[in-house]
C-alpha positions in Angstrom: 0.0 0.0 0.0 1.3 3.6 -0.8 0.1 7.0 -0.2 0.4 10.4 -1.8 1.3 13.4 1.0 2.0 16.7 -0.2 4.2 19.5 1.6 5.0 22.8 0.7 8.0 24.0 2.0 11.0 27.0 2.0 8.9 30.0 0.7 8.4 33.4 1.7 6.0 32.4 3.9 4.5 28.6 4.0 1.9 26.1 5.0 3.2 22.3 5.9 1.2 19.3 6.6 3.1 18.0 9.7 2.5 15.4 12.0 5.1 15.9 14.9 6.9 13.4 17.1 10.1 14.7 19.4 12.5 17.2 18.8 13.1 19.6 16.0 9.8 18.2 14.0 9.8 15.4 11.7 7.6 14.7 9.1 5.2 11.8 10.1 2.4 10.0 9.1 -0.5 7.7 10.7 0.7 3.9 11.0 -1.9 1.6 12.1 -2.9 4.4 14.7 0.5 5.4 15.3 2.6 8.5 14.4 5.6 7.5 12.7 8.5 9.2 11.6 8.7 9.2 7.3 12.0 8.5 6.3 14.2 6.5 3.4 15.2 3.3 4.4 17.4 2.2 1.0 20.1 4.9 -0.3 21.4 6.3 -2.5 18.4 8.1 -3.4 18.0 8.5 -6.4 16.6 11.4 -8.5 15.7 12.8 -11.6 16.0 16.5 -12.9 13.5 17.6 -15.1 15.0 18.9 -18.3 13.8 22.2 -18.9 14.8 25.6 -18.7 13.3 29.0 -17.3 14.7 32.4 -17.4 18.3 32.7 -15.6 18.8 28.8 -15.3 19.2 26.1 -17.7 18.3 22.7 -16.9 22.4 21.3 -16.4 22.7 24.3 -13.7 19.4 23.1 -12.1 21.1 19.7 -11.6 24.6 21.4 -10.4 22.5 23.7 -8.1 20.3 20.6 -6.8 23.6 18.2 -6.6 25.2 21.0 -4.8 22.1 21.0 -1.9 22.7 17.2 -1.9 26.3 17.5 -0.9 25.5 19.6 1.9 23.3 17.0 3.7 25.0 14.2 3.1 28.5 15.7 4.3 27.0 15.7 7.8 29.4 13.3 9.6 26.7 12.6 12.2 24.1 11.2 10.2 24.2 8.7 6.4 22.5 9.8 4.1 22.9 9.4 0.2 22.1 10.6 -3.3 22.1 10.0 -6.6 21.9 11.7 -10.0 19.8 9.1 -12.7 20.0 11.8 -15.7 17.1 14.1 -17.2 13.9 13.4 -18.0 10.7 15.1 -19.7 8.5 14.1 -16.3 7.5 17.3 -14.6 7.9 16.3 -10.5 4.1 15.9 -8.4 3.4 13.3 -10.8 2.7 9.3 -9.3 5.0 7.8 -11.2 7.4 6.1 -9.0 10.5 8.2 -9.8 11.7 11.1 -7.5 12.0 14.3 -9.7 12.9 17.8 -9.2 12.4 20.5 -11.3 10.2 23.8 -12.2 6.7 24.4 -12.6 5.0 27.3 -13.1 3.1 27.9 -10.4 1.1 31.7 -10.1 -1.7 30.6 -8.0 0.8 29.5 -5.0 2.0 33.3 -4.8 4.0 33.2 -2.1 5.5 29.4 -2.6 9.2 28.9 -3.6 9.3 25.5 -3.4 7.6 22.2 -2.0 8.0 18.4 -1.8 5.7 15.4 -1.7 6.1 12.0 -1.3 5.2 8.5 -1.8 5.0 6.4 1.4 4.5 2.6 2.4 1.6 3.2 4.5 2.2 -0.3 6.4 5.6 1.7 7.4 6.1 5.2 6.7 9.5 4.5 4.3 9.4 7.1 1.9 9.1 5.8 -1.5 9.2 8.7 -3.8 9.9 12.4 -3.5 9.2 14.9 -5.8 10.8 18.9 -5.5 9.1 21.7 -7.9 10.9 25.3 -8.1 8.0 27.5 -8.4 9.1 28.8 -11.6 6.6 32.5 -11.3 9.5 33.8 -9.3 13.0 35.2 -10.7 15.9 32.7 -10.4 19.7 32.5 -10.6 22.5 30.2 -9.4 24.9 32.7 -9.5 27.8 32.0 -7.4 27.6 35.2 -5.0 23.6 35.3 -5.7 22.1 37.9 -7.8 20.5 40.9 -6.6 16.6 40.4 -7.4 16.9 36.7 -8.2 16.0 33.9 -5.4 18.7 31.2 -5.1 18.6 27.7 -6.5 20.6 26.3 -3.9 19.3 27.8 -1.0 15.7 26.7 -1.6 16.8 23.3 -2.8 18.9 22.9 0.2 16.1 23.5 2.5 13.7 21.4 -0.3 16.0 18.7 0.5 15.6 18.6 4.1 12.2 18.3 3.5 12.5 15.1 1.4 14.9 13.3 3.5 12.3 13.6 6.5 12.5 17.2 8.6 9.9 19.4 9.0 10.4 23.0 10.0 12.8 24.5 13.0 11.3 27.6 14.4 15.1 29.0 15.1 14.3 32.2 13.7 12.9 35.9 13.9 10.6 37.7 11.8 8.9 41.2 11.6 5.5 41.9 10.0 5.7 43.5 6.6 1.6 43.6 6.3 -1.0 41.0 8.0 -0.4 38.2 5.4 3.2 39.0 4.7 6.3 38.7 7.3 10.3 39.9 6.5 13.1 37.3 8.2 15.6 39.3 10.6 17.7 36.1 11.3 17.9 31.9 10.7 19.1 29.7 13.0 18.4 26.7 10.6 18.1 26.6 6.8 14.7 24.8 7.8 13.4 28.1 9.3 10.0 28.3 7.3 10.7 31.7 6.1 13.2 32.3 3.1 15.4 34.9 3.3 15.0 37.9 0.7 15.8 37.6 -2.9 19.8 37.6 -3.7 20.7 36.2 -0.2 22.7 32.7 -0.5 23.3 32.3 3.2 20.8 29.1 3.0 23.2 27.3 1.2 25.0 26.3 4.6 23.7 24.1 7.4 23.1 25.3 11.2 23.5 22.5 14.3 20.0 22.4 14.3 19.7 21.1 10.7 22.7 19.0 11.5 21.2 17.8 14.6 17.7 16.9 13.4 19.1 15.0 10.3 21.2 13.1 12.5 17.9 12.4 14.8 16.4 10.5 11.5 20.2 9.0 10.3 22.7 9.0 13.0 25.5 7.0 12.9 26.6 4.7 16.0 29.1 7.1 17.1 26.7 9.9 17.3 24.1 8.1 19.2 26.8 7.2 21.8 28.4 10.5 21.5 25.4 13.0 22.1 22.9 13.1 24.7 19.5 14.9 25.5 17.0 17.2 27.4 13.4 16.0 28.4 10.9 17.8 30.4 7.8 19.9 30.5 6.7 23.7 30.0 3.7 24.5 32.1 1.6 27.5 32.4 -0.8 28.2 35.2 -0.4 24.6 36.6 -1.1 23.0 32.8 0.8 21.6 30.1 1.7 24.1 27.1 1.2 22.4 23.6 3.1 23.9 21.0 5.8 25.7 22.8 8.9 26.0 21.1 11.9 24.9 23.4 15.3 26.1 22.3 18.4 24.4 23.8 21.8 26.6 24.3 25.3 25.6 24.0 26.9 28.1 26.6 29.9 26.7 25.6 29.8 26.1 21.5 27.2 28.9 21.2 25.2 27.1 19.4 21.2 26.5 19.8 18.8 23.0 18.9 15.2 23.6 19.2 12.6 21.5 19.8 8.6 21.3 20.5 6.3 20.5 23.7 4.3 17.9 22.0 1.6 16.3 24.4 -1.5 18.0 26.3 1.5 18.2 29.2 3.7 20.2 27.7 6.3 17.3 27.5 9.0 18.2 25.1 12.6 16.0 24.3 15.2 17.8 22.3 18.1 15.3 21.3 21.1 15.2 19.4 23.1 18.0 21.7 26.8 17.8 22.5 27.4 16.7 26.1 27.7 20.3 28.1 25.9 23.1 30.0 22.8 23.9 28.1 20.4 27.4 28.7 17.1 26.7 27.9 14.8 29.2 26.3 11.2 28.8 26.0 9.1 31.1 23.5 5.9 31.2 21.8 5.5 30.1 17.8 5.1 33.2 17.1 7.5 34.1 14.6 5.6 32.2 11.3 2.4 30.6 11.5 1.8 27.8 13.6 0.4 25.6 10.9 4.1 26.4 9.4 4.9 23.4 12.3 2.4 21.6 13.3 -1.1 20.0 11.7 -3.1 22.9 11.0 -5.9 21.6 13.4 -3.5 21.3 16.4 -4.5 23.8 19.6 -0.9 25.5 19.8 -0.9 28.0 22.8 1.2 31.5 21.8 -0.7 33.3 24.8 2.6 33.1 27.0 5.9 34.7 28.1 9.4 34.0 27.1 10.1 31.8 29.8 13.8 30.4 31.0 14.1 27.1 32.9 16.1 28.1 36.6 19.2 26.6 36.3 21.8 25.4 33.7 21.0 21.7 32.3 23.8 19.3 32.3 23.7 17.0 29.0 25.8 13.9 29.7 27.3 12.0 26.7 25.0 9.0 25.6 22.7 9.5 28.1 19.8 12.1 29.4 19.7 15.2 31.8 17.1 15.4 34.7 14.0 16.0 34.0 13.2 20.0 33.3 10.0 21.9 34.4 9.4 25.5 32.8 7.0 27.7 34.0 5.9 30.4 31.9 3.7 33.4 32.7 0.6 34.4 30.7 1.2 37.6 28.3 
């Protein structure tokens, strides 16, 4: 038995379908009652481009671009992961047909979509199947080394496209500002899988964050990362209840650098894992910087009616193991 799930994805300002289990979000699906993670199970993947052109890129610097986004996730020492380039093809991706393809479409309707994926699961298991990518070809384009003024990145949006298809949802390691009431402008990523692109010309996309790094290696880890890393569970609590929806952010004081996560039951329980053993700060915020069906199922009852919140004291992250158990309380705004 298969399935057919679309997700749109790296755009200047998106809807995903998500189904969320711990951490950073990954993509899941229903199982026999079950959330499961999705995820590929036989590598190298392998993929199709689509051999057409559209104004500023031809279809060989499509592949280049798309091979180049490739690269950058499976270099992650902590996690295996594969690709593989089949050759061209006249299939346009988002069609059932058993191949994974990437390529543009033309696309006015979605106005504010760069990109998005689907997939193809085993619905007795979750393994992903198939993947397509589209570039939504309406907007300007370029693979320009340095960027181009103007011109959205190939790269970028495929790299975050990618992350998509090997699994990851969206990290909410980021901060926005309002341009209108449908529209908002990113001030800073913390992960290329922030569901907000940055403006035209900017290539900065092109390189993962630890939290990207960290929630591939959640879905792919090799041994030595699992035995290596350790994590942080607990709860985030507001007026004696659970918070669902909170967005949990995990700080290095020692590296500098931040994993987020989710509180993801009725309690509030969140786990973040994947963190280098040391000192951790944790941050507790509202999903406010996106919207909330950016992260989790559009139906889902997230509370954003709270304080930033801090937990007490520093958390200790042991290697291969778990810190104590964290309780954060969080005021009412």
């Amino acid at each position: 038995m298969t399935r057919r799930i679309l997700f749109f994805a790296g755009v200047l300002a998106v809807t995903v379908l998500t189904s969320g289990v711990d951490a950073y979000l990954k993509l899941g699906t229903d199982v026999a009652g079950h959330i499961v993670p999705i995820r590929w199970t036989n590598f190298p993947v392998r993929y199709f481009i689509t051999n057409a052109d559209v104004p500023g890129v031809a279809a060989p610097a499509l592949q280049s671009a798309v091979a180049r986004a490739f690269s950058t996730w499976s270099g992650v020492p902590s996690a295996s992961v594969s690709a593989e380039f089949a050759g061209f093809t006249s299939v346009n991706p988002f069609l059932d047909d058993g191949a994974t393809v990437i390529g543009f479409r033309d696309r006015p309707d979605l106005d504010r979509t760069l990109g998005a994926t689907t997939f193809t699961l085993d619905a007795t298991s979750g393994a992903i199947l198939e993947a397509d990518i589209f570039l939504n070809s309406s907007f300007n384009w370029s693979v320009a080394p340095a960027g181009e003024s103007g011109r959205y990145d190939v790269e970028s949006i495929a790299t975050h496209e990618v992350g998509h298809l090997f699994g990851l949802s969206h990290s909410a390691l980021g901060e926005t500002e309002l341009v209108d009431a449908n529209r908002r402008r990113v001030l800073a990523k913390g992960a290329v899988m922030f569901p907000i692109a940055y403006p035209a010309g900017n290539i900065l996309d092109r390189t993962l964050q630890p939290d990207d790094k960290a929630g591939l290696s959640d879905l792919y880890g090799t041994p030595p990362f699992s035995q290596a890393s350790g994590s942080i569970a607990g709860r985030v609590r507001l007026n004696g209840a659970g918070v669902f929806g909170a967005h949990v952010i995990a700080f290095n004081s020692a590296t500098g650098e931040s994993v987020g996560g989710f509180s993801l039951t009725n309690q509030g329980e969140f786990v973040i894992t994947g963190l280098t053993p040391g000192l951790y700060i944790l941050r507790v915020e509202p999903l406010d910087d996106a919207d909330t069906d950016s992260f989790l199922d559009s139906g889902s009852l997230v509370n954003v009616n709270f304080k930033v919140g801090y937990a007490k004291t520093l958390v200790s992250v042991p290697a291969g193991g778990s810190a104590r158990a964290v309780d954060i309380t969080v005021q009412p705004k």
